[in-house]
C-alpha positions as CSV (number, residue, x, y, z in Angstrom):
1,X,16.7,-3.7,32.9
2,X,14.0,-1.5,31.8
3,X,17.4,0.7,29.9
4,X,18.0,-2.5,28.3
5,X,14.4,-2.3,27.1
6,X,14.2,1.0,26.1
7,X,17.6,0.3,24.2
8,X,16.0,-2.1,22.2
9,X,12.9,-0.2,21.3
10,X,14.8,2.2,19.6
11,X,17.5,-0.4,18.1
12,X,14.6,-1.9,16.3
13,X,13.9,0.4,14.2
14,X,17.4,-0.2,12.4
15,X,17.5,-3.9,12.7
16,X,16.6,-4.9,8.8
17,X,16.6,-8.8,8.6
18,X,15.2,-11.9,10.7
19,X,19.1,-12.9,11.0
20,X,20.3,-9.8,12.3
21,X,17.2,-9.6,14.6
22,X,17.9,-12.7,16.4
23,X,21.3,-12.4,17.5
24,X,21.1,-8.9,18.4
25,X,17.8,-10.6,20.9
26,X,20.4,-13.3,22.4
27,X,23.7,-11.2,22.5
28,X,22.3,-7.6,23.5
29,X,19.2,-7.8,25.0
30,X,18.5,-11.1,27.1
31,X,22.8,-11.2,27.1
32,X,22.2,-7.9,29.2
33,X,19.1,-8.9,31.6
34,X,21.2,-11.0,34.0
35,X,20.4,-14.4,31.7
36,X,24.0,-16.4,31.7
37,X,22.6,-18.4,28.5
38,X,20.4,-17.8,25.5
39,X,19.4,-19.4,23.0
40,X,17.4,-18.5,19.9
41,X,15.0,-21.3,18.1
42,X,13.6,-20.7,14.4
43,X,10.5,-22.9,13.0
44,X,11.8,-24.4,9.9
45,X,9.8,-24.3,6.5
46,X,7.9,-27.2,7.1
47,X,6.6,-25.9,10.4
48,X,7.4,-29.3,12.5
49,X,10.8,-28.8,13.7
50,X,13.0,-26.1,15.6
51,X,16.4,-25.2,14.6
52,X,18.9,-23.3,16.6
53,X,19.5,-19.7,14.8
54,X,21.0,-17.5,17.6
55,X,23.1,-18.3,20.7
56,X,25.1,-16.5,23.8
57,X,26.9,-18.0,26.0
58,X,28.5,-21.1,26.1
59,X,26.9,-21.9,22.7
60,X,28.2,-18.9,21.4
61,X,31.8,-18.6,22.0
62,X,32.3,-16.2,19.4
63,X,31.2,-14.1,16.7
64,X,27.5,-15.5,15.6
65,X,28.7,-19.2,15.1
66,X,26.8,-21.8,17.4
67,X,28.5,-24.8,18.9
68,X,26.5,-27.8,18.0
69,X,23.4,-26.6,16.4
70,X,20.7,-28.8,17.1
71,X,17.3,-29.6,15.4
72,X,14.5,-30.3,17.9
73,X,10.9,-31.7,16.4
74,X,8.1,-30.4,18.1
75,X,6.5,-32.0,21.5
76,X,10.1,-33.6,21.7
77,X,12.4,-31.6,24.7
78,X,10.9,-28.8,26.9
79,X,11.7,-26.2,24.2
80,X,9.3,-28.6,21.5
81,X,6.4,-28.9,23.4
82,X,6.6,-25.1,24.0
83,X,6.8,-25.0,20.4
84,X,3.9,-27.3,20.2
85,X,1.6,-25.6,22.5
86,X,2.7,-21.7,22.3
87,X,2.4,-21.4,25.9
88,X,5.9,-20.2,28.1
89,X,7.4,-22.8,30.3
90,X,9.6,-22.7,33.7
91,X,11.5,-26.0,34.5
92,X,12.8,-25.6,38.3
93,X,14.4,-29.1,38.6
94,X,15.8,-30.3,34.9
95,X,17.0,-33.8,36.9
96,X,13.1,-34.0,37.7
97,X,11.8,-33.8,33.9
98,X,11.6,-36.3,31.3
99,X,11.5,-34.4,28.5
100,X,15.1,-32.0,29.0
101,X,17.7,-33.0,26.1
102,X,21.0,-31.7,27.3
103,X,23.0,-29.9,25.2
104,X,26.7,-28.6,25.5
105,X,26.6,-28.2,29.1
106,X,24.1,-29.7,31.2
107,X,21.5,-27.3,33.4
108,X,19.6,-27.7,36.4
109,X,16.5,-25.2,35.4
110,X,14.8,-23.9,31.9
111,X,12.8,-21.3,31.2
112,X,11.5,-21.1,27.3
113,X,9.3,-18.7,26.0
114,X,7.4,-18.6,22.5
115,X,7.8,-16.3,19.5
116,X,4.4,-16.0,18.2
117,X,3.1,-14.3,14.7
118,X,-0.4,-14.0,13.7
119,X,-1.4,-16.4,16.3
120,X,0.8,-19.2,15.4
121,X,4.5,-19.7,16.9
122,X,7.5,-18.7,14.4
123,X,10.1,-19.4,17.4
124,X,11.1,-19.9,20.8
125,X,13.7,-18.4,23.4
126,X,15.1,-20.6,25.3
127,X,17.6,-20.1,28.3
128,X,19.0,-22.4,31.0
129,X,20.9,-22.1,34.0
130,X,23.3,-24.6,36.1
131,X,21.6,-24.0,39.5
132,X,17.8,-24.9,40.4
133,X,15.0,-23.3,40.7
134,X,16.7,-19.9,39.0
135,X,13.7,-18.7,37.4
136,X,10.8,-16.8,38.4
137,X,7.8,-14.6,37.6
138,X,10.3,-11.9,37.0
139,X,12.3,-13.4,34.7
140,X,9.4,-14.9,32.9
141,X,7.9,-11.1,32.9
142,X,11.1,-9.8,31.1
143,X,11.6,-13.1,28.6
144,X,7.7,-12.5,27.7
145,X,8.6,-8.9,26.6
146,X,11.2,-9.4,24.7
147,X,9.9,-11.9,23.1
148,X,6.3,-9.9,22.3
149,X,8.5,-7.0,20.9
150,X,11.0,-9.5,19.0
151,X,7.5,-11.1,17.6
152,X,6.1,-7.5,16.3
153,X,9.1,-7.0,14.4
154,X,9.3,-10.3,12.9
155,X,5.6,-9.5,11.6
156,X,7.0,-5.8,10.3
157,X,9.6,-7.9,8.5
158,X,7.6,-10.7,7.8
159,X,5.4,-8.0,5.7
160,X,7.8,-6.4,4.3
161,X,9.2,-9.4,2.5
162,X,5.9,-10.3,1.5
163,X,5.3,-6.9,0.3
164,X,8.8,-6.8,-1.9
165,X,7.8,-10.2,-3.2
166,X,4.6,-9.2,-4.7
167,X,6.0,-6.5,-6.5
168,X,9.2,-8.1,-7.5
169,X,6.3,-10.8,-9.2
170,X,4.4,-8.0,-10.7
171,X,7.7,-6.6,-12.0
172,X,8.5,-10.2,-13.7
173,X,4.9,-10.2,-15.2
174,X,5.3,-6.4,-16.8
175,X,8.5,-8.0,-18.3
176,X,6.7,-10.9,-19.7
177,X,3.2,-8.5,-21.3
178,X,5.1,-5.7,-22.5
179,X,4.1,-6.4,-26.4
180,X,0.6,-6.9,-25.4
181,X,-1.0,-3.5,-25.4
182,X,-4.4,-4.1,-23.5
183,X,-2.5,-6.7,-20.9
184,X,0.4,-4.1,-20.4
185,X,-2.6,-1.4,-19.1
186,X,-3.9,-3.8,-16.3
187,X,-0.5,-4.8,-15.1
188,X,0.4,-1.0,-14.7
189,X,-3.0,-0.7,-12.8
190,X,-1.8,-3.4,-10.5
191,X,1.6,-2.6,-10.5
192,X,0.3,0.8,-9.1
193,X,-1.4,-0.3,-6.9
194,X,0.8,-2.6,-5.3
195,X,3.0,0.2,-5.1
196,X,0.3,2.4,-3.3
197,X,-0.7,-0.4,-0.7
198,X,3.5,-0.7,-0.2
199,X,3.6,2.8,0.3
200,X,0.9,3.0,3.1
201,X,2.2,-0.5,4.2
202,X,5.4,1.0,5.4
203,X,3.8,4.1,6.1
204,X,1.7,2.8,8.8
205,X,3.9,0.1,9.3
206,X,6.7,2.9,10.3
207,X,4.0,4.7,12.4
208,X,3.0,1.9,14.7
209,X,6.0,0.8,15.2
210,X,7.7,4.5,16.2
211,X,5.0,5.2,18.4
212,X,4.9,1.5,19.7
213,X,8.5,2.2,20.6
214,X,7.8,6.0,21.8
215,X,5.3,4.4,24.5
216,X,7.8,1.8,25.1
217,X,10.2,4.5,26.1
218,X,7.2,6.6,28.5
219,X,6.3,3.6,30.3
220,X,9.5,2.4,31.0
221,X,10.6,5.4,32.8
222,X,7.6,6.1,34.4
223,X,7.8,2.3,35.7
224,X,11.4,3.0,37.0
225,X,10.3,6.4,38.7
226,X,7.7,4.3,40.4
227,X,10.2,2.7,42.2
228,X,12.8,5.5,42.6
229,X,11.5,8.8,42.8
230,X,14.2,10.3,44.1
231,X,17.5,8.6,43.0
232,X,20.0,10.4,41.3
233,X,18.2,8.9,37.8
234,X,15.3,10.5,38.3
235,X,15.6,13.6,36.4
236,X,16.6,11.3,33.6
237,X,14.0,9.2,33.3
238,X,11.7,12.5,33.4
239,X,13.2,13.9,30.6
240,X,13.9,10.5,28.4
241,X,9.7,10.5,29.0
242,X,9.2,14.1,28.5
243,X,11.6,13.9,25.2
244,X,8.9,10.7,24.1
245,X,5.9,12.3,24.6
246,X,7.0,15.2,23.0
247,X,8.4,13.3,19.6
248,X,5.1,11.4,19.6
249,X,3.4,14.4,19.0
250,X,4.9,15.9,16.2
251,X,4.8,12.2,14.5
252,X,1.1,13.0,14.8
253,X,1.4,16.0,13.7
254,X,3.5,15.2,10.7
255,X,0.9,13.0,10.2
256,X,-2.0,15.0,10.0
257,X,-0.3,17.0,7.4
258,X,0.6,14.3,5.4
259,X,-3.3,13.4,5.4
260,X,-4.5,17.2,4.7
261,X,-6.2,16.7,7.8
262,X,-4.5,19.5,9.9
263,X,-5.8,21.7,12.7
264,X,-8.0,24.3,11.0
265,X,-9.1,27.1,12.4
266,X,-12.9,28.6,11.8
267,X,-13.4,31.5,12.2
268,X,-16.9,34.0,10.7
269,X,-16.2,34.2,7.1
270,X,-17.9,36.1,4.2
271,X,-17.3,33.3,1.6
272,X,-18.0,36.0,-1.1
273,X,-14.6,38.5,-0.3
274,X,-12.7,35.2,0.5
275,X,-13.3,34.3,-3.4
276,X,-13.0,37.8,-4.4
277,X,-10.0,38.2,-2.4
278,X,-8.5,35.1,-4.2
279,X,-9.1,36.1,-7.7
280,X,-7.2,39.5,-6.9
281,X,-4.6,37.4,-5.4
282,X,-3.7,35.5,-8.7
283,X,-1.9,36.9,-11.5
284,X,-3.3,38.7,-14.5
285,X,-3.5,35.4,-17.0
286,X,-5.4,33.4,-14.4
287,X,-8.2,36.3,-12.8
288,X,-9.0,36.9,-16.2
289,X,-10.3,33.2,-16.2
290,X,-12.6,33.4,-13.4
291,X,-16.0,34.5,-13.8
292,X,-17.5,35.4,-10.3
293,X,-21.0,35.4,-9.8
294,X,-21.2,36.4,-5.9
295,X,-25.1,36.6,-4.9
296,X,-26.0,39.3,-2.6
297,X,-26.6,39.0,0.9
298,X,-24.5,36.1,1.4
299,X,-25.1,34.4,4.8
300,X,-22.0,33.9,6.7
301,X,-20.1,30.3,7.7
302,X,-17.3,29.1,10.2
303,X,-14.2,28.5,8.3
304,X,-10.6,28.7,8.2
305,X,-9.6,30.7,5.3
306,X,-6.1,29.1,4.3
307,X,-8.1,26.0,4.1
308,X,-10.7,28.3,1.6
309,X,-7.7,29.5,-0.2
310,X,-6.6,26.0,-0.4
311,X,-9.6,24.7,-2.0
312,X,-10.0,27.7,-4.3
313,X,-6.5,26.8,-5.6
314,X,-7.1,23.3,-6.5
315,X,-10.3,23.5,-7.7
316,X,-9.4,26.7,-10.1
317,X,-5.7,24.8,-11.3
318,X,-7.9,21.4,-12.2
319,X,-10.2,23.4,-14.1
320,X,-7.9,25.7,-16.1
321,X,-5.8,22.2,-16.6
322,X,-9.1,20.7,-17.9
323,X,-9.7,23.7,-20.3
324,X,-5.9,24.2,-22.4
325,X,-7.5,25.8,-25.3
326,X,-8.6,28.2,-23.0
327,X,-12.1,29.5,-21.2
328,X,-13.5,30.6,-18.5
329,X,-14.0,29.2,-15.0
330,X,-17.2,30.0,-13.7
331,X,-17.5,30.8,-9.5
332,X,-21.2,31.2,-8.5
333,X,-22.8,31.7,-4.4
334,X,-25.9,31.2,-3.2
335,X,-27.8,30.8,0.2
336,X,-29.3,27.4,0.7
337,X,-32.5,26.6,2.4
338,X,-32.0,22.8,2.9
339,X,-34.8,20.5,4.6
340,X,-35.2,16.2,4.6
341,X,-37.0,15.9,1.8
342,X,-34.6,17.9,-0.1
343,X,-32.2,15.2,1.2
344,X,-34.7,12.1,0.6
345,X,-35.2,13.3,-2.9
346,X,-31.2,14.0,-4.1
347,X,-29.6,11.6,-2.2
348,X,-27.4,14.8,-0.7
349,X,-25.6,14.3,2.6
350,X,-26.7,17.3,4.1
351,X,-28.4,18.0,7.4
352,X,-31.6,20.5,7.4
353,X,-31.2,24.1,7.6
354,X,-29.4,27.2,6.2
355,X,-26.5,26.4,3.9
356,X,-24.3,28.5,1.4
357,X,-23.1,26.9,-2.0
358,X,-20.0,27.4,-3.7
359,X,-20.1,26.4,-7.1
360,X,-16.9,26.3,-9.7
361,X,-17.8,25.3,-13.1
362,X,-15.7,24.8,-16.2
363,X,-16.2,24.1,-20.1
364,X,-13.4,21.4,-20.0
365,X,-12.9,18.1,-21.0
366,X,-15.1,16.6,-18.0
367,X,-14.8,13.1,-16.5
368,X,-15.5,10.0,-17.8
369,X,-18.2,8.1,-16.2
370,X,-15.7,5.3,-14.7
371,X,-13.8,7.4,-12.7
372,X,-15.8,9.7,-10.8
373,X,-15.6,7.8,-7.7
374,X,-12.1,7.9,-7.8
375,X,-11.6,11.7,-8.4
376,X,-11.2,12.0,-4.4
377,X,-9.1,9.1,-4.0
378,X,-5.4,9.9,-2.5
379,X,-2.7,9.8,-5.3
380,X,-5.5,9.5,-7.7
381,X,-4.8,11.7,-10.7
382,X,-5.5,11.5,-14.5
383,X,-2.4,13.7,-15.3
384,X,1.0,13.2,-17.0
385,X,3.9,12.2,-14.4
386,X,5.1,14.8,-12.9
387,X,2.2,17.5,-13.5
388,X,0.3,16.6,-10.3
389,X,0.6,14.8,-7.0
390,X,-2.8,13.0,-6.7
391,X,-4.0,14.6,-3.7
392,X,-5.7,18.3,-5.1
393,X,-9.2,16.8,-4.7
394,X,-8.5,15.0,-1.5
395,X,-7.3,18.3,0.5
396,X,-10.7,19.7,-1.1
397,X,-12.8,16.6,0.1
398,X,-10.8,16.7,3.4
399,X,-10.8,20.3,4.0
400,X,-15.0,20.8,3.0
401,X,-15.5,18.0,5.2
402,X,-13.9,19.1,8.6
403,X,-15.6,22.4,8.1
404,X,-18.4,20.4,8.5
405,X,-19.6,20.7,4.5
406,X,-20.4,18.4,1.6
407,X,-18.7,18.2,-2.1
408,X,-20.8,17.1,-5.0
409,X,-19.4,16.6,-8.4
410,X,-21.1,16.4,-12.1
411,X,-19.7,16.0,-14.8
412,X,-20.1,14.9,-18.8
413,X,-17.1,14.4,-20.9
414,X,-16.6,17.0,-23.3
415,X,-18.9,19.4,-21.9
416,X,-16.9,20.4,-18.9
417,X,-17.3,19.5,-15.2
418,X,-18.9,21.6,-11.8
419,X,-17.7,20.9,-8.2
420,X,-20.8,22.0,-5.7
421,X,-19.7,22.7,-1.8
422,X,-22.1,23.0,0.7
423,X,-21.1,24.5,4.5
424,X,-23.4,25.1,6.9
425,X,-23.8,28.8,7.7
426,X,-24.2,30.5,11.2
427,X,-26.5,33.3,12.5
């Protein structure tokens, strides 16, 4: 049984439509648990009446077609007033209850179980048997799993539709606007952003559902060790869980790079021969462009230096990008002796004591007013398509900031633009 589970966990992840969905549930998953009959109930539109969807066994006698599909209102038949009050059911005695409607064959117990999404029920799953009293606190156990798993991947879908809906509508819209200029811009600002949201949708949609699945997996074997330590499927299950564990962590590692939010690690730095390092790292056109101004005794900070060379690297392209008819980029250090009213006074996030600055100035175009707090947004970026990915400024922001530093930005269009970043520095 708990195979069966684990099966499905990962079959989920393929499993595209609410159709498809519900007869894989009835033929390969509760078909598999030792249930002699299934069947599958769908709310209809109008949210007052179940319809039969899926089937296996003798309502299923072959393929997906269902023998007499029948439409049950709810608080009418067992499976109705599950409907009705979301709550699972076990009939022992169907000869004993008043509200049983027999279908193609008749049944002596019933056990029904809701499908519920975002608090209100979407479904039921419904499953007889000809002899009394066949149902217990087991079976309910497994029905009530498969049915919280069938429920969390009706709400992925469920989203997902919704998700391909809005944009198909914004679509429509930007087909409507295009003539009008000033309409056409906030469309395309919508449009973008609806594809943004979609993108992190299914991102963390994908996410909590793989590692919803990988813990599925884990806990299933460890649950099926627990009661056979030493069978000949032991070793198995170790390794199914070990294998698990193992892909769950590089997801979260994946993950963490994705986000520019990797494992650094800080080590004593001299931030003055990290920058001087970097300009005598970069060819000839560009460390003619950078004007260091490196103050003496420098104190020293914890840092990882990729993530220094990182920074550099953005901060330097963005500027030179921001200065085409050419000019120089301006890199200045200092110690800073930081206290509260220094903080009180600037509004500067940044704790009391000894600091160093880095400071990277240009005589570009600058920023316009309205969109300095975007700058650090992910897949924010004012270039042409194709010339950036939107997420140079957010590895900066995200880098400073797990090395336990501060960025600052001013800026005037058509005077150029300066990026201050503060890290703390260490005795």
């Amino acid at each position: 049984m708990l195979r069966t589970l684990n099966s499905f966990a990962v079959d989920l992840i393929q499993i595209r439509s609410e159709d498809d969905l519900f007869w894989h549930v009835a033929q390969n998953v509760v078909g598999r648990l030792n249930f002699v009959d299934c069947v599958i109930y769908q709310v209809d539109q109008t949210q007052t009446c179940l319809r039969q969807v899926a089937a296996w066994g003798d309502k299923n006698p072959f393929g997906r077609s269902i023998i007499n599909p029948l439409i049950i209102p709810f608080g009418k038949g067992i499976t109705g007033r599950v409907a009705q009050s979301g709550k699972p059911v076990i009939v022992d005695d169907l000869l004993r209850s008043q509200n049983y409607i027999p279908d193609t064959q008749p049944a002596r117990s019933e056990i029904c179980v809701p499908l519920l999404s975002r608090g209100r029920v979407v479904g039921v799953i419904d499953s007889e048997h000809p002899d009394p009293g066949a149902f217990g606190e087991a079976e309910l156990g497994l029905l009530t799993t498969v049915a919280a798993m069938t429920s969390a991947k009706l709400d992925l879908l469920g989203e997902a539709r919704r998700s391909a809906e809005r944009y198909r509508d914004l679509v429509a819209s930007h087909a409507q606007l295009t003539e009008e200029i000033a309409m056409r811009k906030a469309l395309e600002a919508r449009l973008f952003e609806a594809r943004r949201m979609e993108s992190i949708g299914k991102l963390t949609g994908r996410l909590a559902h793989e590692f919803n699945n990988l813990l599925t997996v884990i806990l299933g074997n460890l649950d099926f060790l627990e009661f056979d330590r030493t069978g000949p499927n032991a070793d198995r299950s170790l390794y199914d869980a070990r294998t698990a564990a193992e892909r769950g962590a590089r997801l979260m590692r994946d993950m963490l790079a994705f986000a520019q939010k990797s494992r650094l690690n800080p080590i004593r730095l001299d931030l003055n021969a990290e920058v001087a390092a970097f300009q005598a790292g970069q060819p000839h056109s560009v460390a003619q462009r950078l004007d260091l101004s490196l103050a003496q005794g420098l104190w020293p900070i914890a840092a990882d230096a990729a993530a220094i060379e990182s920074v550099l690297l953005n901060l330097v392209e963005n500027a030179l990008d921001a200065m085409p008819e050419g000019g120089q980029v301006r890199i200045t250090t200092e110690n800073l002796l930081h206290n509260m009213a220094d903080s009180m006074g600037q509004g500067m996030d940044i704790l009391p004591g000894r600091h160093v600055r880095l400071t990277l100035s240009d005589s570009g175009v600058g920023i316009p007013a309205d969109r300095l707090g975007q700058i650090f947004d992910p897949f924010f970026t004012s270039k042409p398509v194709g010339a950036g990915t939107g997420l140079g400024l957010s590895i900066v922001r995200g880098f400073t900031q797990q090395l336990g530093g501060t960025v600052t930005v001013m800026s005037e269009p058509g005077k150029g633009t300066s990026f201050q970043l503060t890290f703390p520095a260490i005795s």
